[in-house]
Structure formats: C-alpha cells, structure tokens
C-alpha positions in Angstrom: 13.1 -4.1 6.1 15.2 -1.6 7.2 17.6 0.5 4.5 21.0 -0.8 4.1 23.6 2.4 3.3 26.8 2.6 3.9 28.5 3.7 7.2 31.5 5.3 7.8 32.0 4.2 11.7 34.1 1.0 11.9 33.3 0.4 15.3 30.5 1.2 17.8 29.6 1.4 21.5 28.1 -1.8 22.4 24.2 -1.6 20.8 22.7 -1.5 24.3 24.4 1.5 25.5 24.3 3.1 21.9 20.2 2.7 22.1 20.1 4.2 25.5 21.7 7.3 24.6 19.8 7.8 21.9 16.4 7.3 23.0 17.1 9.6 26.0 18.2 12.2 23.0 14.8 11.5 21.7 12.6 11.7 24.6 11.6 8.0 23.8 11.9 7.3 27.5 9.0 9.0 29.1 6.6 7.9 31.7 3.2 6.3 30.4 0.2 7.1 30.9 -1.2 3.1 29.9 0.1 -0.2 30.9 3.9 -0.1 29.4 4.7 -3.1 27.3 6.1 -6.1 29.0 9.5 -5.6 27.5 10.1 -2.6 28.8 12.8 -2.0 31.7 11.9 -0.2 34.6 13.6 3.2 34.0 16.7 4.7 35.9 15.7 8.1 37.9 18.6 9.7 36.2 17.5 9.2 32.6 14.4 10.2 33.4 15.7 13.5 34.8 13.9 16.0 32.5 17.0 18.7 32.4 19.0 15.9 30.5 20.8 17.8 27.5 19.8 16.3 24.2 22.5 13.9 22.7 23.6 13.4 26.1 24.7 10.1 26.6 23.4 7.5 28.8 26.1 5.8 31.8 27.3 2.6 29.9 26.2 0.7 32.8 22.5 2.5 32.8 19.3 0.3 31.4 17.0 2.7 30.1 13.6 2.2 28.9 12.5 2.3 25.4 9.4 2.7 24.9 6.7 5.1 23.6 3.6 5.6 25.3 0.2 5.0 23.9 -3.3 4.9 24.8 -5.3 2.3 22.9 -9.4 2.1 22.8 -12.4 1.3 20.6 -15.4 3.0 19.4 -19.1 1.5 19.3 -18.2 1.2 15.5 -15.2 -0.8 15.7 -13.0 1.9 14.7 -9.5 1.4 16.9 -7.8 4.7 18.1 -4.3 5.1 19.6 -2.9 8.0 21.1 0.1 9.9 21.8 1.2 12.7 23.8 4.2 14.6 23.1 4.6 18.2 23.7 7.6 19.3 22.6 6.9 20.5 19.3 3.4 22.3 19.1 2.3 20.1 16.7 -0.4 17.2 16.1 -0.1 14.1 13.5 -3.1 12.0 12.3 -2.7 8.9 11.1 -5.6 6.3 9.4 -4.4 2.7 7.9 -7.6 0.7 6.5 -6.4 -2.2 7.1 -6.5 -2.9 3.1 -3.8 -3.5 1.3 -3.1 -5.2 -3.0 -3.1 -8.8 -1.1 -7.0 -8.5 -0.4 -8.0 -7.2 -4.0 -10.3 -10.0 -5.2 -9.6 -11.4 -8.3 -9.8 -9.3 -11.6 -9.3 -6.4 -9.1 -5.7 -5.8 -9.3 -4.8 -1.9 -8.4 -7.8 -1.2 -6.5 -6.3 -0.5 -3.2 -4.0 2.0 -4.7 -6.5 3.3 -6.5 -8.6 4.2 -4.1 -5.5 5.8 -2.3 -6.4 8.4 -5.4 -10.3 8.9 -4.9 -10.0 9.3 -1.3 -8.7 13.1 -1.7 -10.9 14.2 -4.4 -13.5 14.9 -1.8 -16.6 13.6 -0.2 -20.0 14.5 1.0 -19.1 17.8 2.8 -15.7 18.1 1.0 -15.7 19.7 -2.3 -13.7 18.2 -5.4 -9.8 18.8 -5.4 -10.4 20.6 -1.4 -8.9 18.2 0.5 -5.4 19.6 0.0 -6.9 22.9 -0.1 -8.1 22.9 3.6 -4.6 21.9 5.0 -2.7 24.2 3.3 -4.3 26.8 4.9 -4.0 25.5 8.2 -0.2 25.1 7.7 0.0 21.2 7.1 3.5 20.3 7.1 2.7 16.6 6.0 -0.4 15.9 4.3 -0.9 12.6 1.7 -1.2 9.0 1.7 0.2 5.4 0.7 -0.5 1.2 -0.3 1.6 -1.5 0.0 0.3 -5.5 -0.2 -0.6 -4.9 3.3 -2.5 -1.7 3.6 -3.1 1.6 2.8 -2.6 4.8 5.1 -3.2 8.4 5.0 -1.4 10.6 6.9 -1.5 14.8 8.0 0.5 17.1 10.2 -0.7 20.6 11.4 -0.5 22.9 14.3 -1.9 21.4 17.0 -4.7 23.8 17.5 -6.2 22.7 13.6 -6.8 18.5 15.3 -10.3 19.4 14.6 -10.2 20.2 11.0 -8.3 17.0 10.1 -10.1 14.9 12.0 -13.2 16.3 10.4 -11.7 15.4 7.1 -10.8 12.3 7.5 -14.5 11.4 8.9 -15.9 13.0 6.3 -13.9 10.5 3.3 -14.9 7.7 5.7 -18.6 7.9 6.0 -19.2 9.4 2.8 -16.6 9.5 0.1 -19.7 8.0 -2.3 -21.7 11.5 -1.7 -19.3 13.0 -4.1 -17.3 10.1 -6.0 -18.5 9.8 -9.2 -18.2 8.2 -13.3 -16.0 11.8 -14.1 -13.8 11.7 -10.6 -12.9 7.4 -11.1 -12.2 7.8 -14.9 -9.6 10.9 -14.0 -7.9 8.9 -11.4 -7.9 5.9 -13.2 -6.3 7.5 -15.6 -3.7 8.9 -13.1 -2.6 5.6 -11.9 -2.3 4.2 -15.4 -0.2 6.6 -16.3 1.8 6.7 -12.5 2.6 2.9 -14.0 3.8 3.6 -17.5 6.6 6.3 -16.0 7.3 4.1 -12.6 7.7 0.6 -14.3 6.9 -0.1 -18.1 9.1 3.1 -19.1 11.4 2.8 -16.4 15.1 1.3 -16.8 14.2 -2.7 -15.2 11.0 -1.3 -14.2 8.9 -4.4 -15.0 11.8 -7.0 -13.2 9.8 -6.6 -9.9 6.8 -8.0 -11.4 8.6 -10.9 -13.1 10.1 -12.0 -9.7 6.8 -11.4 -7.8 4.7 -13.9 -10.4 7.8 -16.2 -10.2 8.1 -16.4 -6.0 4.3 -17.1 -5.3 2.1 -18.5 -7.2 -1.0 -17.4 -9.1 -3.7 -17.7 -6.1 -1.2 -16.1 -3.9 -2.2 -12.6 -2.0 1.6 -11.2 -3.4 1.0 -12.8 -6.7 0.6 -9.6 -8.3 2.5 -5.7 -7.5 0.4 -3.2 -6.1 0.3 -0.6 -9.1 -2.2 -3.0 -10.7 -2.6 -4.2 -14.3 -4.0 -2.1 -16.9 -6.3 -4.6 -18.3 -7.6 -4.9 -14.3 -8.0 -1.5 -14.4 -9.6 -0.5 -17.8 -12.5 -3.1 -17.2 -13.1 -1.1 -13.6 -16.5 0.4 -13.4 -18.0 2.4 -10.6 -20.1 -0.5 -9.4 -17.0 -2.3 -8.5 -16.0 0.9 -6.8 -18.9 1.6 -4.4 -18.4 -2.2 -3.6 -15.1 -2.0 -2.8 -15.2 1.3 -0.6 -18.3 -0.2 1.4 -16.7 -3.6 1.9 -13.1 -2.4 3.2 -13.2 0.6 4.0 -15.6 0.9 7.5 -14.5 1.8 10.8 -14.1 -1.7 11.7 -11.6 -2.2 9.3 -9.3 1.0 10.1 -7.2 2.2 13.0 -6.3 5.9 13.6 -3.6 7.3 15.2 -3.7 10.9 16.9 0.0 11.9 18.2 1.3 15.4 19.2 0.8 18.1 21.7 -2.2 17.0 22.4 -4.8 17.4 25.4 -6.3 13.2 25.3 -9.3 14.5 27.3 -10.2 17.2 24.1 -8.8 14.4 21.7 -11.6 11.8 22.3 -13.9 14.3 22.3 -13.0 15.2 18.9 -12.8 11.2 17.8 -16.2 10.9 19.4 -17.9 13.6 17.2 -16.6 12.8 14.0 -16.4 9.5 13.6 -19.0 7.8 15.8 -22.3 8.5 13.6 -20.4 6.4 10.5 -22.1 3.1 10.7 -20.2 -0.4 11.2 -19.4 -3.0 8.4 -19.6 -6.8 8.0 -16.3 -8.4 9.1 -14.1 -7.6 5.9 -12.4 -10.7 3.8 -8.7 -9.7 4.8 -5.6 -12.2 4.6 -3.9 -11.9 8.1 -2.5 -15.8 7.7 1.1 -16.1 7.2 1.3 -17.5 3.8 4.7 -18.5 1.9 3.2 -19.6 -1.1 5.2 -23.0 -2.7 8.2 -21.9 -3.9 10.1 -25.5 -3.5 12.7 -24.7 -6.5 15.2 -22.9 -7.8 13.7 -20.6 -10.5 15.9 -18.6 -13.2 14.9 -15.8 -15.3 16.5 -14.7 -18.7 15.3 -11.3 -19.0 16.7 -8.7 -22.1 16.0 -4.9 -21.5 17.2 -1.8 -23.7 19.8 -0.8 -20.8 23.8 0.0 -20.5 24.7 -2.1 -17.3 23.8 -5.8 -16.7 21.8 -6.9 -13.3 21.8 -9.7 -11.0 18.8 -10.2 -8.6 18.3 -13.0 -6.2 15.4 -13.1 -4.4 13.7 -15.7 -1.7 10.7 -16.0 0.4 11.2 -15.3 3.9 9.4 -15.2 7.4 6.8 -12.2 7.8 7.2 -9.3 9.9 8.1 -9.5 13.5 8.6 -13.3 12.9 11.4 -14.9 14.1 14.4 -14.7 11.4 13.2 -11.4 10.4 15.7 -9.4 12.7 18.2 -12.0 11.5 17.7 -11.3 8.3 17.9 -7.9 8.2 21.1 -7.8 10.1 22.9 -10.2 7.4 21.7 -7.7 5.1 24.0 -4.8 6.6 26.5 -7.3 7.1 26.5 -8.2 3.4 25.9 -4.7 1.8 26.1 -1.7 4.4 29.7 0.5 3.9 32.6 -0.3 1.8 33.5 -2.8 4.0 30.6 -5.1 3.7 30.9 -8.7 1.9 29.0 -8.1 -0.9 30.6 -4.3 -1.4 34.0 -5.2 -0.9 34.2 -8.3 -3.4 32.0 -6.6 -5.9 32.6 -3.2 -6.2 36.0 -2.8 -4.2 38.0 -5.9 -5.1 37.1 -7.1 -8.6 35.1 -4.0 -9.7 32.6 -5.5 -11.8 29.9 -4.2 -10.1 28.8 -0.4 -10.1 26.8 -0.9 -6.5 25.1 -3.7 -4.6 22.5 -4.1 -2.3 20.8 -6.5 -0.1 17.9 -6.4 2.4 14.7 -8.0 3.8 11.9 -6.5 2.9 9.4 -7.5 5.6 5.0 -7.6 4.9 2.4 -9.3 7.1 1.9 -12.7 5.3 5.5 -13.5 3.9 9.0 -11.6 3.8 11.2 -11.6 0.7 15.3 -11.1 1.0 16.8 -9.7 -2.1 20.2 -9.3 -3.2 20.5 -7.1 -6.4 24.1 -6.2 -8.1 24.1 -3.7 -11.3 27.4 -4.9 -12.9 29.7 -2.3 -14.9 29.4 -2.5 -18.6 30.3 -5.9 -20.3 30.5 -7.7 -17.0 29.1 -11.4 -16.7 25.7 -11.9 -14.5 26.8 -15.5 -14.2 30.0 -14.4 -12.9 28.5 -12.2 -10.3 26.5 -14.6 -9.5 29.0 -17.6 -8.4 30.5 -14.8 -6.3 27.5 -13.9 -4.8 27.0 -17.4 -3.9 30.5 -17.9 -2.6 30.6 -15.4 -0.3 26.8 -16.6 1.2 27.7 -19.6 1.3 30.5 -18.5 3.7 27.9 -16.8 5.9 26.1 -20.2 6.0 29.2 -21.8 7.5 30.7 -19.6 9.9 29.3 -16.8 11.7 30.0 -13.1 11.0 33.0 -11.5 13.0 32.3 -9.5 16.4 33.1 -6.1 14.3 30.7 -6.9 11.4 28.0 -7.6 14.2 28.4 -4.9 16.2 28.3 -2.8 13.3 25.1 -4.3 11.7 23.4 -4.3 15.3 24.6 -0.2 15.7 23.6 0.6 12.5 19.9 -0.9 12.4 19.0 0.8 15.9 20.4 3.9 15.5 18.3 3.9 12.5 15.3 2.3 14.4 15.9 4.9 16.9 16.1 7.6 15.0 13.8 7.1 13.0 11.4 7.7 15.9 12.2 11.0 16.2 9.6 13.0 14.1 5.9 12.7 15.2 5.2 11.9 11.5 7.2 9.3 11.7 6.2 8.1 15.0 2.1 7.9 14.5 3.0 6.1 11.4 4.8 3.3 13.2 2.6 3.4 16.2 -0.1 2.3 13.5 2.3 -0.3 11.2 3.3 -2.3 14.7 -0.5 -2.2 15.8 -1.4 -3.7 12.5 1.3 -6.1 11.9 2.4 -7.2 16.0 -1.0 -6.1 17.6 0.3 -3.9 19.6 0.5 0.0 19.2 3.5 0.2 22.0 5.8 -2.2 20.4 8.5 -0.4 19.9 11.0 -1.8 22.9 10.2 -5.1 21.6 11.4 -4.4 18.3 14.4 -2.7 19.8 15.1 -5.5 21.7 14.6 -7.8 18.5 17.9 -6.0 17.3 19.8 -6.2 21.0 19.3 -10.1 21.3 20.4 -11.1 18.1 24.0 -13.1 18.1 26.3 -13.5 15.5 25.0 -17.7 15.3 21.7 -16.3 14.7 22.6 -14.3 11.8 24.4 -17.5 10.1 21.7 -19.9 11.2 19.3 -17.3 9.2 21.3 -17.5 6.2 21.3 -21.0 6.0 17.8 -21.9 7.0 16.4 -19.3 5.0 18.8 -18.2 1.7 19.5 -21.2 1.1 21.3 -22.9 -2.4 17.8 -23.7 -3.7 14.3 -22.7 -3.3 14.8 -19.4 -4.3 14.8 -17.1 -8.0 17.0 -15.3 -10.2 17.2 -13.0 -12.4 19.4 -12.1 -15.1 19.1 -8.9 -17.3 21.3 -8.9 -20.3 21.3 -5.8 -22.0 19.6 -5.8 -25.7 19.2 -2.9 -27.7 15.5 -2.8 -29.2 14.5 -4.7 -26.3 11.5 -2.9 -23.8 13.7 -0.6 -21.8 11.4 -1.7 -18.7 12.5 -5.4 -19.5 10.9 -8.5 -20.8 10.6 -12.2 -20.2 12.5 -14.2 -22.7 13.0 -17.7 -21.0 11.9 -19.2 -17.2 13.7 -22.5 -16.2 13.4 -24.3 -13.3 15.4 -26.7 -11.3 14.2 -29.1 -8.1 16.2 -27.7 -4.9 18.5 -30.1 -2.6 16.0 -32.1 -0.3 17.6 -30.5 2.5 16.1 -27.0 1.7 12.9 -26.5 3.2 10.1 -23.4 2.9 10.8 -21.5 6.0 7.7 -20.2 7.1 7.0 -18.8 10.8 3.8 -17.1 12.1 4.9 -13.7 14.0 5.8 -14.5 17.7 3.4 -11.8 19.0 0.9 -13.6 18.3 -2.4 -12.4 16.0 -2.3 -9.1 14.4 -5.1 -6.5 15.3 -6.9 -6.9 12.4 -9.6 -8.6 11.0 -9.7 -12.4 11.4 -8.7 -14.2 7.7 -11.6 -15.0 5.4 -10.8 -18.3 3.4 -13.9 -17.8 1.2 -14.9 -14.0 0.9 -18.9 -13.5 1.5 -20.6 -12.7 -1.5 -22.7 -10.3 0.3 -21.9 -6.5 0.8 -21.7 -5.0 4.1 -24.1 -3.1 4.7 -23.2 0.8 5.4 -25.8 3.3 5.2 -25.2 6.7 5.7 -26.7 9.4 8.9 -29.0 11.7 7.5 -26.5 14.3 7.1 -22.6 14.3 7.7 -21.1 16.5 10.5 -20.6 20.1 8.9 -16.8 21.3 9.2 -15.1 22.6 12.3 -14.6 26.7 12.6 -11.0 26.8 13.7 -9.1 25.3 16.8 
C-alpha cells in the first residue's frame, strides 16, 4: 500500500536503527497514558530525554519504542472515540470514518458511499446549506474535507486547538441530523457533481475506464470490489431520496462510526465535549457491513484486449492478494520497492534504463480490508510491443520467485517503506487519520509499532516466498492497451480471453493476523428492516467560541 518512488540512497543504516532515529525526531516515542501495545519495547531513558535535538540520531545499539499513545472508549451509543495528546503544535485534528465504504452498497446502489461523502457538507439541521466550509474557514481550518474508498468513508478537519468545540459540534450535527436539511434540490446537485467528477476522472480521462475493466475481471459479479467506488451512472440516475434517507439511517449511526480527536488537547475537556455533542444521537440496528476476508474466485489467467485513443501503449498485471495487515501484505509491499522504487530497481532498470521501451513503471500492493490487489503497470514509449513488455515482466518475476532479492535491494526496500511509515506520522492530520484506518482495519487504534515491526521482521526469503505464492504465473489478469485512434480515449473492451492456471497456483487468501477488525460483525443476508433512528427534540445549538 505504500507509494513506490524512486530513491537516490544506495545504501542505508540497518532499518532498526534508521526507525529509531526517526521516531525520536518525531516525538513518536512518548510515554502513554493507556496500556501500550504489546509490541512495543520498553523505552531507553536516553531517548526519552526530552532535550533530544530533532533529527538527532538514536545509538545504533539503542531499542527505542515506537509507538503512539491513544486513549480508546465507547459511548452509550456505540459511537468509538480515540484520543491523542500532542502538544507541540497548538493544534487539534478531528477525525470520523463511518465504517461504510463502496463494498457495502447493496445492489443497484453503486456510488452511494461516495455520494454521500458530497451531501454530508451541504449542511444539516442546525447547519445551513453550503456553511459547513464556511464555519472553518473562519476559525482558521488548515485541513477541512473528506474521502471513500471500498472500505470506508472519512471526514477529516484541523483548527486551532481552542475551536475543538466548533468542529465537534459540526460533525454531530451531520450525524444526528443531516435529513433536517437534505433534500430533492441538495441530492439532485450533488448527484450531479459526482457524475460529472466521473466523466473528467475516468470516461474522459487517458485509460481512465482500465481500472474498472480489471476490477469486473479480478472478482466476480456478487463480489463487494466488483464494482469502483465512483459508481455507475445508470446506479445513480435511478437514485431517489427514499433510497437516500435509507441509506443515511442504516450506515451512518454512531454505532457504525469511530472518531478520532488528536492534538494539543486537554482529554479531561475533550470527553466533555464528545459527551455533549454526540451522546443525544440515538443508536442504530447492527449495520450489514462486509468485514470477512473475501478473494473472490479468480482461479485463471484472464487477458484483456483493450484499444484507447492514446500515444503510448500500457501493460497492467494485476492479482488478488491478502488483505491488510495479513500476512504477505508487508511482503508484498517490499517486492514492490524492490521491483520499481529508484533507477536501480528490476523493473526500472530493464524497462526504462536497459532496453528503453518503457517511459516509467510501477508496481505496488494496494492493501483494503477484505482482499489486497498487486499491480504492475508499464506505459511503453511509442510503437513498443505490450507483449514484449510483458515476457520481460514475467522474466524478471519469475527470477524473484527463484532466488531471493540481494542484501542491498532489501535493505533498501525495508529503509525506504519505514522512513516513509515513519514519516508519514509526523503531521497530526496524518496521524488521527491512521490512528482511525489501523482501528478499523487491525482493531487497534495503537497499532502503529506493530506495523513498524511488520516492515523490521521481514527477510529477503519472505519477499521471494511472497512472489511465488502470491504473483504467481497464473491466476491473475492482464491488460493490454493498444493505441487506436477513434477509439474512447478512456478505453474500451474489445476482447476477454481466459486460460486455466497451472494446478499448482492456488488463491492465496489469509484473514489479518490481529485478529477481527473493530467494526461491525459481517451480515451474510442484510435485514430488510431499517434501523430505527429518531431524532431529540432539538439538536444542540452551536458552540460560541473556544
């Protein structure tokens, strides 16, 4: 999951030292306030020494904690709440994921997670229409705006510390009553928005509808990733606000969302806040969300002819792989570095460097809750074969399946995926939005030195054991994209073949070794019956400053 770029350091000090300096750069190493995870490391008094100069680095010998402290506990409601203190930087972040994502849409309901990413800041009850970003701009919001995925969907808001209240009072106020003010005129707009956020992001984009073709081709119809998130138009025109009002009161209650409060914070004041604005919104029914891992059937090798009104051929090669925090998943996204991060890299060097037929490369895992995918995607230069890219691709994974990758290319991978775990810990922002993506998808808000460590323990055998239990010959899909002038610029589907992979190649599929997420429990046959959500007599009238 993490972005492969290049790097220009050839060699590294060993990962575990490298992490260590960095988190005490970070101030990732402080005491906590709640039972630390069981990963962590008791922590050396001289790391912990708070006059340490930032970028300092740690003794080589020194085993410093990783870890970021959190506070985890439950309203009457069901709604989870995490915190975390950090004072450095006058600021607070608030984070909220509804643990609601494209996978849980029910059928002839595609885009209606992303949609309602829209509707939920054109205002509610006590919020007037288009006032949401209104409100924080006057308190100074740094960040203020919101996301889906297959997984979830999560909104998200910095301010000066002091403006907690307002925020929190906002997002409460969407919560418990985003149907006091949605109505016919505000869905139709945004509607409109998203269908139009599709035509310019895939069907009028260069390969833009490629992503869709591979997603229908991995999993099958029934499948929770069947479908992309953006939704289908014809899913979307037959919307109506009925379906709306259903979907609002079935995922998004309390019980089905987690919010994260981190910053320069006072907790005492914090819960308080929490307390007052989100305890009079009522609890839901259990909602029908898919928290199974669940690699669909994908037991062939599946090729895809597509023709697209672009200059430069593509390559894509894409297989299912374990979910998030699984294990494999680590492994995987180290091979990816190993194959396309720096000039240096497999993939890079052959491609682009050696033979130069290829204009850039790239290779990944690209980790969600119920099923991973690895993708390895080459634009070539102009005239150059996709079939010929192709056998090379193949060649050099298949000498990744064989033998393991060098010490350098390991250390390398292993330096470059923490410093960029590490650092990308460093903003609050940042940091309440991963305190709420490891609670959802490990169940457990403080996961962080665990994933560190996930990273730190991997060998070079488990990176080539990876590759060949996992991207194997077979049991996998291509796709081809010949240039054609006329053809849809965004791509289209000319011919799907098939062909049976070798026996030997198995689905790899592995539930997550933390155990069950924190969300709800999976629903094999949705209930038919709404939850039912009424509303206080009156919603909690805005905050007048700090």
């Amino acid at each position: 999951m993490r972005a492969n770029h290049p790097s220009q350091r050839r060699r590294l000090r060993a990962p575990s030292c490298l992490s260590s300096a960095l988190v005490v750069a970070l101030g990732l190493t402080s005491p906590t306030y709640a039972a630390p995870p069981a990963a962590a490391a008791a922590q050396p008094a001289a790391a912990a020494q708070p006059g340490a100069k930032p970028g300092a680095a740690a003794p080589a010998s020194a085993s410093v904690s990783v870890m970021v402290p959190v506070e985890k506990y439950t309203l009457q409601n069901g709604l989870e709440v995490v915190l975390h203190e950090d004072h450095r930087t006058p600021v607070v972040a608030v984070n909220v994921w509804y643990h609601v994502g494209s996978k849980d849409e029910p059928k002839g309901k595609n885009g209606f997670a992303h949609l309602f990413e829209h509707l939920m800041f054109q205002g509610s009850k006590n919020v007037g229409e288009d006032m949401f970003f209104k409100y924080l701009e006057r308190a100074g919001a740094s960040e203020r705006n919101g996301t889906t995925n297959a997984d979830r969907t999560n909104y998200f808001e910095t301010v000066p510390a002091n403006e907690l209240a307002l925020v929190l009072w906002l997002e409460s106020d969407r919560m418990g009553w985003l149907l006091d003010h949605a109505n016919e005129e505000t869905f139709a707009s945004q509607r409109n928005v998203v269908k139009n956020e599709r035509r310019q992001n895939y069907e009028n984009a260069p390969y833009g509808l490629v992503p869709q073709f591979l997603r229908a081709a991995m999993f099958p119809e029934n499948h929770p990733y069947h479908l992309l998130t953006i939704g289908t138009p014809e899913d979307l025109d037959a919307a109506r606000m009925d379906d709306v009002r259903a979907f609002f009161k079935t995922f998004y209650a309390p019980n089905n969302a987690t919010l994260v409060i981190a910053g320069d914070i006072d907790r005492g004041r914090a819960k308080e806040l929490v307390h007052k604005y989100f305890s009079p919104i009522p609890k839901g029914a259990p909602p029908p969300v898919a928290t199974k891992p669940d690699p669909g059937d994908l037991a062939a090798e599946k090729r895809l002819d597509i023709e697209a009104d672009v200059e430069l051929p593509r390559v894509t090669i894409s297989w299912v792989t374990p979910p998030h925090f699984a294990p494999g998943d680590a492994e995987l996204d180290l091979v990816g570095n190993v194959l396309s991060s720096g000039k240096t890299s497999r993939l890079y060097k052959r491609l682009v460097y050696d033979l130069q037929i290829a204009q850039d490369v790239f290779a990944g895992q690209a980790s969600s809750q119920l099923a991973s995918t690895f993708q390895i995607t080459a634009t070539l230069k102009k005239g150059k074969s996709p079939e010929q890219a192709l056998k090379l691709i193949d060649a050099e994974l298949e000498k990744l399946r064989k033998a393991p990758p060098t010490q350098d290319e390991h250390e390398r991978a292993r330096a470059k995926l923490l410093s960029d775990l590490v650092f990308s810990m460093e903003q609050v922002t940042a940091r309440a939005n991963a305190i709420n993506h490891y609670n959802q998808l490990a169940g457990d808000p403080g996961y962080f030195p665990k994933d560190v460590a996930r990273y730190e323990t991997a060998t070079a055998a488990d990176l080539q054991k990876a590759t060949a239990d996992f991207l194997p010959q077979g049991r996998r899909v291509i796709a081809l994209v010949t240039p054609k002038p006329g053809a849809p610029k965004a791509g289209r589907l000319v011919k799907q073949t098939e062909t049976a992979a070798p026996a030997a190649a198995k689905p790899a599929a592995a539930a997550p070794a933390t155990g069950k997420p924190a969300t709800a429990p999976a629903v094999k046959n949705p209930a038919v019956e709404k939850p039912a959500v009424e509303k206080p007599a009156a919603g909690t009238p805005a905050p007048k400053g700090g």
